[in-house]
C-alpha positions as CSV (number, residue, x, y, z in Angstrom):
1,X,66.6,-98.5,-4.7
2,X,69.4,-96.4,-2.7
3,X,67.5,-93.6,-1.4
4,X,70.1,-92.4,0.4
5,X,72.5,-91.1,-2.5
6,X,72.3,-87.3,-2.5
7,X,73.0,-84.9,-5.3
8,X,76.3,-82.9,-5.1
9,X,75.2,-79.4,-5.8
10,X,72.5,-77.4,-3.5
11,X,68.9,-79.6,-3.4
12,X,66.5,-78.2,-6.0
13,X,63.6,-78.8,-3.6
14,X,62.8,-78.4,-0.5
15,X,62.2,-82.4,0.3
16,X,64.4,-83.2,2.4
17,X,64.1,-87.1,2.6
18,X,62.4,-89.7,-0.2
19,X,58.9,-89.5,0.5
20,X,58.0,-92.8,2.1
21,X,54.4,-94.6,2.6
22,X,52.5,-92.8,5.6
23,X,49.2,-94.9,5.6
24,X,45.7,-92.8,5.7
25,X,46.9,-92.0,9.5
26,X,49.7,-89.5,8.0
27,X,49.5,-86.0,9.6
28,X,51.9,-83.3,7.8
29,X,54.2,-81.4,9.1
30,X,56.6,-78.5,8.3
31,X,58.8,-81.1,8.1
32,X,57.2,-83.4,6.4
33,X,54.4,-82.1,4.5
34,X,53.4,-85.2,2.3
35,X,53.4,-89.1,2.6
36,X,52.3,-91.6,0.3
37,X,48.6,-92.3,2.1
38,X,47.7,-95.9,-0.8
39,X,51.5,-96.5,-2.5
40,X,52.7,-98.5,-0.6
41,X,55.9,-99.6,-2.9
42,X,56.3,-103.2,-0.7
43,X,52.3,-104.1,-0.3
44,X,51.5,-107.5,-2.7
45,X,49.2,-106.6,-5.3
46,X,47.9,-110.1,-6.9
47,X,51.0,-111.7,-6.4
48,X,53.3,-108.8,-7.4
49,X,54.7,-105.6,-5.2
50,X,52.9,-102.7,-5.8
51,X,55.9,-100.9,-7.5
52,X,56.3,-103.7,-10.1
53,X,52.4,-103.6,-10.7
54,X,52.5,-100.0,-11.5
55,X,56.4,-99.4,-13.0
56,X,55.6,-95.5,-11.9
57,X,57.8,-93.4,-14.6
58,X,58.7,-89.4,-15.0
59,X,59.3,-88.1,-17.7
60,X,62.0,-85.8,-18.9
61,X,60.2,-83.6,-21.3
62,X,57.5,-81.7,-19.7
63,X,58.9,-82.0,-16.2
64,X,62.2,-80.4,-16.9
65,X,62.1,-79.0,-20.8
66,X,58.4,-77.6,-19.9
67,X,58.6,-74.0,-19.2
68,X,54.9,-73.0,-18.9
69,X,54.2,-71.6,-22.2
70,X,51.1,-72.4,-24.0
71,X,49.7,-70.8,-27.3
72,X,49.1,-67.3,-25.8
73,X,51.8,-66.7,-23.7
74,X,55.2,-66.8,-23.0
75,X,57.8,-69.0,-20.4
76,X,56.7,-68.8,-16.7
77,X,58.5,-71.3,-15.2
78,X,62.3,-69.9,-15.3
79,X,63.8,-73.1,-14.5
80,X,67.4,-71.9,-14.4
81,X,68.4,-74.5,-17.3
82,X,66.0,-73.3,-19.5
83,X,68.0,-69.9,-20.5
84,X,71.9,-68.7,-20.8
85,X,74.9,-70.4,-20.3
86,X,76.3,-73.5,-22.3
87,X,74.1,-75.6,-23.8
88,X,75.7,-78.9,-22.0
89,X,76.7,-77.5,-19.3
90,X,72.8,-76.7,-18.3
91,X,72.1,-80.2,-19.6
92,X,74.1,-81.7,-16.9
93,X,72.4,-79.9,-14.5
94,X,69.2,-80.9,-15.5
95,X,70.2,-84.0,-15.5
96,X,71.2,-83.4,-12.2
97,X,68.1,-82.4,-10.7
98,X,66.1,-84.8,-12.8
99,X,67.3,-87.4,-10.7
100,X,67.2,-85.6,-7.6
101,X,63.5,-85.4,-8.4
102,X,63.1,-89.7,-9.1
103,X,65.0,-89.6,-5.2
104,X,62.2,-87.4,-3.4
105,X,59.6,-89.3,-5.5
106,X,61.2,-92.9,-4.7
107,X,60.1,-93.6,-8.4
108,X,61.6,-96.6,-9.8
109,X,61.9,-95.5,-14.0
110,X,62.3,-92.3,-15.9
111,X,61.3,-92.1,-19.6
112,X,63.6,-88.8,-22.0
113,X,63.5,-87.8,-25.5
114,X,66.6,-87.4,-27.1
115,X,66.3,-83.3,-27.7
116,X,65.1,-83.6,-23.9
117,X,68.5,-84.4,-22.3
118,X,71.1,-82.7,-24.8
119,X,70.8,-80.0,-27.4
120,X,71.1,-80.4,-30.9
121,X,74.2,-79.5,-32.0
122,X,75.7,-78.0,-35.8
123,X,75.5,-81.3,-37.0
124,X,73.8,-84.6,-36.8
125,X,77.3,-86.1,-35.6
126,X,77.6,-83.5,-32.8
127,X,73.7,-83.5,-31.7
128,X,74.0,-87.7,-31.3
129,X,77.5,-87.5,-29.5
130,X,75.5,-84.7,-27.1
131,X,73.0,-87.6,-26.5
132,X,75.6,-90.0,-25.9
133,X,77.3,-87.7,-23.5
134,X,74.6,-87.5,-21.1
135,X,73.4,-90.7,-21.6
136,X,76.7,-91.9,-19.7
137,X,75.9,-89.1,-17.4
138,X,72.7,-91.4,-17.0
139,X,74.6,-94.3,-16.7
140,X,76.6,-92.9,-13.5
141,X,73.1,-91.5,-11.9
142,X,71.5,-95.1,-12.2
143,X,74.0,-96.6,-10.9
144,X,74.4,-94.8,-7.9
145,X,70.3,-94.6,-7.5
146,X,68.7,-97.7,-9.1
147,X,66.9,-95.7,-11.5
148,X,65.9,-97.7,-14.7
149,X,64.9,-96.2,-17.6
150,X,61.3,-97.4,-19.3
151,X,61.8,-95.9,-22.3
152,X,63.7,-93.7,-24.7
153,X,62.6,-92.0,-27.7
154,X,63.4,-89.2,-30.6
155,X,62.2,-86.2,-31.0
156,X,60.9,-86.8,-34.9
157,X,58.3,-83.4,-34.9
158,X,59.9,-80.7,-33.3
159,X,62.7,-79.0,-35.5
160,X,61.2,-77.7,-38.9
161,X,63.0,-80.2,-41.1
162,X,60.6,-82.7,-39.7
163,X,57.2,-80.3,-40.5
164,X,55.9,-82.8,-43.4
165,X,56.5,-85.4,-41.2
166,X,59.3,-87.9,-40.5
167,X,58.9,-91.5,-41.8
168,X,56.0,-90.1,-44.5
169,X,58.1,-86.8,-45.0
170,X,57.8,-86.7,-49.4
171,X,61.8,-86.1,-49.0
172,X,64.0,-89.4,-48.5
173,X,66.6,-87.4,-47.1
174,X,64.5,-86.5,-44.1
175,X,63.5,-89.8,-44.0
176,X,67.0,-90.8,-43.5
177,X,68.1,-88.1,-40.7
178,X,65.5,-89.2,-39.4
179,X,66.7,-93.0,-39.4
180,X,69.6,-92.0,-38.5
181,X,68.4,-90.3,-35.6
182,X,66.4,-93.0,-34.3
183,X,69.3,-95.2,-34.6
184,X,71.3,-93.5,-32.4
185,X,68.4,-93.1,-29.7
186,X,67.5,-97.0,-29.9
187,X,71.1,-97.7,-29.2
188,X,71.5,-95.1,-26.1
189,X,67.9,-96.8,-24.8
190,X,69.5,-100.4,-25.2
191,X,72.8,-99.1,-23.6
192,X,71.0,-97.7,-20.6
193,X,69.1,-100.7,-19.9
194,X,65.6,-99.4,-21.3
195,X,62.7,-101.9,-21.1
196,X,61.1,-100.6,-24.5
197,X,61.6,-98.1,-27.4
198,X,58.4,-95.9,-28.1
199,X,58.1,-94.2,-31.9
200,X,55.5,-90.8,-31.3
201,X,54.5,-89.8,-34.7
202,X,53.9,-86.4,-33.6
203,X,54.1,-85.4,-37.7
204,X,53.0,-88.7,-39.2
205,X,49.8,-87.3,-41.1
206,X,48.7,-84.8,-42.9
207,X,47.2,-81.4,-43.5
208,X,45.7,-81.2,-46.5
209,X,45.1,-84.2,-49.2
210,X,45.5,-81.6,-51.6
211,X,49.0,-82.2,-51.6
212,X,49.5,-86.3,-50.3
213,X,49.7,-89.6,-51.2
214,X,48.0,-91.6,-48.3
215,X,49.5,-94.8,-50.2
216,X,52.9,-93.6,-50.2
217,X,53.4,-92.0,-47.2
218,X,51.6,-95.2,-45.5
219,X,54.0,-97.5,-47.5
220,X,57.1,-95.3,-46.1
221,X,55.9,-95.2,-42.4
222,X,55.9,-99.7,-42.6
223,X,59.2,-99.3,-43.9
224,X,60.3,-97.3,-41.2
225,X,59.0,-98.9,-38.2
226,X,60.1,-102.6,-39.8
227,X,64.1,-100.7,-40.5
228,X,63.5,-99.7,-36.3
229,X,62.9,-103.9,-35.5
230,X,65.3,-104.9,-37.5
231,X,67.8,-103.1,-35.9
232,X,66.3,-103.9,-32.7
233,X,67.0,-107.4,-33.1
234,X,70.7,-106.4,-34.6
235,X,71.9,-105.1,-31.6
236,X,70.7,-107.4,-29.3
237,X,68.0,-105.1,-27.4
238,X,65.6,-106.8,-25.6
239,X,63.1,-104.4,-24.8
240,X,59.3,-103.7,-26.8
241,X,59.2,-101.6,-29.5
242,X,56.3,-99.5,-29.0
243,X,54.1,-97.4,-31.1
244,X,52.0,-94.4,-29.4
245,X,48.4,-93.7,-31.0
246,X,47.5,-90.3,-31.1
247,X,44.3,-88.5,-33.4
248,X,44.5,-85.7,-35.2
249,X,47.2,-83.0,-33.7
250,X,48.7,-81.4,-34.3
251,X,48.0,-82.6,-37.9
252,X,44.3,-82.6,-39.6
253,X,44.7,-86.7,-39.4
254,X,47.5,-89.0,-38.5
255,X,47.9,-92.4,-39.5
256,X,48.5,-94.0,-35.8
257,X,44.8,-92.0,-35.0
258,X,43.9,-94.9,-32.4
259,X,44.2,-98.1,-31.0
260,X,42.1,-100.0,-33.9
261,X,44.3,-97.8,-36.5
262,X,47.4,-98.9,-35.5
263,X,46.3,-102.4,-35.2
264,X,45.1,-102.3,-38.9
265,X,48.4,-100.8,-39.8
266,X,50.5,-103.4,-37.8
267,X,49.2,-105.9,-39.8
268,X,49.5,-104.4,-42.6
269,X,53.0,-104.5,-42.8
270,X,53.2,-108.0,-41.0
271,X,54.6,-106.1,-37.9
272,X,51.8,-106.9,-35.3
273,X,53.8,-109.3,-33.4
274,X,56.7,-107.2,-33.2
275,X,55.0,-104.2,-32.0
276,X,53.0,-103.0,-29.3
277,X,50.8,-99.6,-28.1
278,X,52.1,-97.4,-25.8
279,X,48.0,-95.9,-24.8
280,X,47.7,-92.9,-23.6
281,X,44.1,-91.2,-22.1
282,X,44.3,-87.6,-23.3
283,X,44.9,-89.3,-27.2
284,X,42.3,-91.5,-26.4
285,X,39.8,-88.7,-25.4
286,X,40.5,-86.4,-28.5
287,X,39.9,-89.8,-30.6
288,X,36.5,-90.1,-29.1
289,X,37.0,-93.1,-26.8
290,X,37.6,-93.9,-23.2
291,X,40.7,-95.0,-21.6
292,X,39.8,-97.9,-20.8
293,X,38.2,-98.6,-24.4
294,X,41.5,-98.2,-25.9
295,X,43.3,-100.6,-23.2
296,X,40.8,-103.4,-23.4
297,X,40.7,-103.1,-27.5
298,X,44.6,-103.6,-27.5
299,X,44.2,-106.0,-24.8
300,X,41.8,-108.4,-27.1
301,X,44.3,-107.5,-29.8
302,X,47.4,-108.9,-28.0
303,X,49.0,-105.1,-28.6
304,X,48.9,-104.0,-25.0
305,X,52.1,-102.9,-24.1
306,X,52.1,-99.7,-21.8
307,X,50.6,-96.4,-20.4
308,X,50.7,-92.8,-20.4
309,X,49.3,-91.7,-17.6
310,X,47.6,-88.2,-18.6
311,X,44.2,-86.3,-18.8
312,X,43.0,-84.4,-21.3
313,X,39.9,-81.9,-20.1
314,X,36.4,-82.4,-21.5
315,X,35.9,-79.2,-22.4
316,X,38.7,-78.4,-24.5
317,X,39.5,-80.0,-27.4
318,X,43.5,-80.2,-27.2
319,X,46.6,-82.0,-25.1
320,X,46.0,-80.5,-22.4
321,X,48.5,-82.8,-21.1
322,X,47.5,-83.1,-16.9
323,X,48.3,-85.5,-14.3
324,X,45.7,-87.9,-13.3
325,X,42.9,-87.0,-10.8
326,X,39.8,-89.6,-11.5
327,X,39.7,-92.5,-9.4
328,X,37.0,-94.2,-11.4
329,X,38.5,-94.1,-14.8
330,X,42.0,-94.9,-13.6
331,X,40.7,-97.3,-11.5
332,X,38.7,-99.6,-14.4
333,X,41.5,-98.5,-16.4
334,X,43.8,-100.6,-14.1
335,X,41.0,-103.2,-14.4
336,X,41.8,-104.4,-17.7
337,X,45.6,-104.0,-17.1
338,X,45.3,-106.5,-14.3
339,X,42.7,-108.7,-16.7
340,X,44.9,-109.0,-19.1
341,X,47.8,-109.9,-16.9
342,X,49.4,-106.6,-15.6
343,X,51.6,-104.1,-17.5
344,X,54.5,-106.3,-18.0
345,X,57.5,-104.7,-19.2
346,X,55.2,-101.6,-19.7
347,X,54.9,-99.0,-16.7
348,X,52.8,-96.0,-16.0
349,X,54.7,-92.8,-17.1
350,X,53.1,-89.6,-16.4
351,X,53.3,-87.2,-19.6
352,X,51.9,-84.9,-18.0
353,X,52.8,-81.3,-17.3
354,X,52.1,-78.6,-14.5
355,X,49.8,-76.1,-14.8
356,X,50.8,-72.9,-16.0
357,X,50.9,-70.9,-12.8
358,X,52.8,-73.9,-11.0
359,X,55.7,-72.1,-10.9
360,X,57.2,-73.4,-7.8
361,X,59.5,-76.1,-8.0
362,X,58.1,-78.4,-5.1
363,X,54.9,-77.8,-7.6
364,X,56.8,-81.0,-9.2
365,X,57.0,-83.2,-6.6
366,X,52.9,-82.2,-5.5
367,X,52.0,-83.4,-8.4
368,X,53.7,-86.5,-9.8
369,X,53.6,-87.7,-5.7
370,X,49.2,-86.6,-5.8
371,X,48.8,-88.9,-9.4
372,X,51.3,-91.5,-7.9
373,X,49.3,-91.9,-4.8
374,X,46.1,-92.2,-6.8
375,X,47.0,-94.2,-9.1
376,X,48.1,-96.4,-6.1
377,X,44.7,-96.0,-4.7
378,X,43.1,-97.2,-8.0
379,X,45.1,-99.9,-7.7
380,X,43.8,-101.5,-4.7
381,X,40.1,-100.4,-6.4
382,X,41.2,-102.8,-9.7
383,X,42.2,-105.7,-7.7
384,X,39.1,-106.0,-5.3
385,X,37.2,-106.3,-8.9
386,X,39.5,-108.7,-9.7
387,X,39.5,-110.6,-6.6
388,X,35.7,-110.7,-6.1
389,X,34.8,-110.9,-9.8
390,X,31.1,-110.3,-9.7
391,X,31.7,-107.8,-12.8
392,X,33.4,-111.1,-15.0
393,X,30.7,-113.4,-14.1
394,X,28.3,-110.8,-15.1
395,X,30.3,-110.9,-18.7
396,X,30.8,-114.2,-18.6
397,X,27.2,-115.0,-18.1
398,X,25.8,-112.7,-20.9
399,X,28.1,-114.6,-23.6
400,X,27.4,-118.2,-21.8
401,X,25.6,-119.7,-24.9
402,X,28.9,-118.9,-27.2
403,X,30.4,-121.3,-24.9
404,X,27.6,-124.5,-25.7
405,X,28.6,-127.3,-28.3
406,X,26.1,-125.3,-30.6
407,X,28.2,-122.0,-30.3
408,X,31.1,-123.4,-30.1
409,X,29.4,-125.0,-33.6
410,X,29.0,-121.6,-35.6
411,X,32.2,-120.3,-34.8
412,X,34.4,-122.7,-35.6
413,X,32.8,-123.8,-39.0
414,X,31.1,-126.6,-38.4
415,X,27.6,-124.8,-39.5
416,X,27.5,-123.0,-42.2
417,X,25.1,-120.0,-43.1
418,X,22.5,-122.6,-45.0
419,X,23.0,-125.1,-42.2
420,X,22.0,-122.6,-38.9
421,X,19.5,-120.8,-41.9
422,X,17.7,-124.3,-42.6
423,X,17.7,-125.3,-38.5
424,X,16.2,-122.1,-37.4
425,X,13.2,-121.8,-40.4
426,X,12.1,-125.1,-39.5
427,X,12.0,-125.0,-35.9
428,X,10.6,-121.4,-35.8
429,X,13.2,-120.3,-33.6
430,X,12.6,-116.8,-31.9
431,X,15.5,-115.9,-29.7
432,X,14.3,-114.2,-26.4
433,X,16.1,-110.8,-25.5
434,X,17.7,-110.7,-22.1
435,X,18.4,-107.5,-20.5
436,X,21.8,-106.6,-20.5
437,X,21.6,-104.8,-16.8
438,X,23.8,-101.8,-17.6
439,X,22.4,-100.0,-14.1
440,X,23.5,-103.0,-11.8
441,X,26.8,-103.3,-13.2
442,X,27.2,-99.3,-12.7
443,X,25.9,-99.2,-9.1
444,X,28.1,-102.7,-9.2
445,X,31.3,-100.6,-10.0
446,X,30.3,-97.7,-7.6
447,X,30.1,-99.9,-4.9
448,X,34.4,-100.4,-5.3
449,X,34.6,-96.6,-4.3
């Protein structure tokens, strides 16, 4: 990456330089307050640079289109895009110090919306050729940075047309703005260079059964998502299409609720190798199930495809939407990413937003560059587990007799239900339980830390 290229107008932060990798030695100054003390972008992580182990994105929407509202009260941030003047003229300058802030963090991907970068405009026409406008604004800014992007996306929940949903809207002309809408951001993502396509069904559900038809709306969202690969494979883009689980908001129920939902889906509509999961922790929480439950289930389902890097709080049941803090659960998280091979052409994006009174704008840089540096830390935490392996052997251990000639036996047909039921009655077989040391793998994993 050219860390060197500077933005033409006056800095938006007070960084002066890319952060760079300090080591646990680093002592801030006033001129350098913060250095990356674990991510290390060079250091070889099982074979692979840290930076292409952990494919570090931002993203667009809560970092420059969040303006510190929440359900109670009004803007706080006054970011000086988010109010007066033309409506391109203050997306270029976001644009502008979007990728000053991917230069401070020395992070190698961003991730957008399409209503993130460029406003919608009178009419469908106009709002795509907004999106095309700054996308070659993009285009330039990569170029001159060696920014990638990791994914694009639509923006199929916000405007009120899209209130009963997009794909399983009960109108099929929403259905097809929407199309249409997601055309034109799958073709900006494969004209940028994007390494997948995610599809958020912020709407995809429903409020009241009163009023739907679970079959039908179902039937439309297949439809949908197999209209979104074929045109993948149309234009020639060669990145994953991925679909982003999420439970119950802001709908009563949504049909991409979890990991094992979407996987039922998937196959449903013969899509499942075709798509994968773009997981995120905070939907994971509010669907009742740990991170790394939901990475290890898409994992053993060969739907693993990338991550959100985002918290939800324990105590409130919402999106609360904040960057990561917990060593432990990103670091087992990381565990199974590295398990089952790495993250691929997947990365860690943070969809995460600043706290309300984080009005500062180097509040930004504190707190994608904090989660970075964790994450990095976690890292390090996944691969001695890895490297040592005491926690597999354990596992591998406790299944051992699946892997005799007997197991192998009575799962791949050879016995049948009469056959074991016949052997076991007449020997007078009683299996012998075996503990299945839950405390010594927990002090196990403690002892990483």
């Amino acid at each position: 990456m050219n860390t060197a290229t500077a933005t033409a107008r006056t800095p938006y932060f007070s960084f002066k330089q890319p952060l760079r990798f300090g080591g646990e030695g680093f002592v801030a100054s006033d001129d350098e307050p913060f250095a990356y003390r674990w991510y290390d972008k060079d250091r070889v992580v099982l074979g692979k640079r840290m930076e292409e182990q952990l494919r570090f994105a931002v993203c667009y929407w809560h970092s420059f289109v969040g303006n510190g509202t929440d359900p109670f009260g009004d803007p706080t941030f006054g970011r000086p895009w988010h109010a007066g003047g033309e409506p391109m003229q203050q997306a270029r300058h976001k644009a502008e110090v979007a990728f000053e802030l991917f230069r401070v963090l020395d992070v190698p991907f961003f991730t957008f919306h399409d209503r993130d970068i460029a406003p919608e405009g009178r009419t469908l026409a106009e709002s795509n050729g907004n999106v095309r406008r700054i996308a070659d604004l993009f285009q330039r800014q990569m170029a001159d940075s060696g920014i990638r992007l990791l994914w694009g996306t639509a923006n199929l929940f916000s405007h009120p047309r899209y209130m009963a949903g997009a794909a399983t809207n009960p109108d099929p002309e929403v259905f097809a703005y929407a199309a249409a809408q997601v055309c034109n951001a799958l073709e900006v993502t494969h004209q940028l260079g994007g390494a997948n396509y995610v599809l958020w069904g912020g709407r995809e559900g429903y409020e009241t059964l009163l009023n739907t038809d679970l079959k039908r709306e179902l039937t439309q969202m297949g439809r949908f998502l197999s209209m979104v690969v074929e045109h993948k494979h149309k234009i020639g883009f060669k990145g994953q299409i991925l679909v982003e689980p999420k439970p119950a908001e802001p709908t009563k129920h949504q049909y991409d609720f979890d990991v094992a939902s979407v996987h039922g889906f998937l196959r449903t509509y013969g899509l499942e190798r075709e798509v994968k999961l773009n997981i995120e922790q905070n939907h994971a929480l509010l669907a009742g199930h740990t991170f790394e439950h939901e990475i290890a289930l898409a994992c053993a389902l060969g739907v693993f495809g990338s991550l959100d890097m985002n918290r939800g709080d324990e105590l409130l049941g919402w999106d609360t939407d904040q960057f990561p803090h917990n060593l432990p659960q990103v670091a087992l998280a990381l565990y199974h990413v590295l398990r089952a091979g790495g993250i691929g052409m997947g990365g860690l994006n943070f969809d995460a937003k600043l706290r309300r009174q984080s009005i500062d704008p180097d509040d930004l840089v504190w707190a994608h560059a904090a989660a970075m540096d964790l994450c990095a830390r976690a890292l390090l935490v996944a691969e001695k587990m890895v490297v040592d392996g005491s926690l597999q052997r354990h596992v591998d251990n406790r299944y051992a007799g699946w892997e005799t000639e007997r197991g192998r036996a009575m799962l791949d047909g050879r016995l049948s239900l009469e056959t074991l039921a016949e052997e076991v009655t007449g020997k007078g077989h009683e299996p012998q339980p075996r503990s299945a040391r839950q405390e010594r793998l927990e002090h196990l994993v403690a002892s990483y830390f």
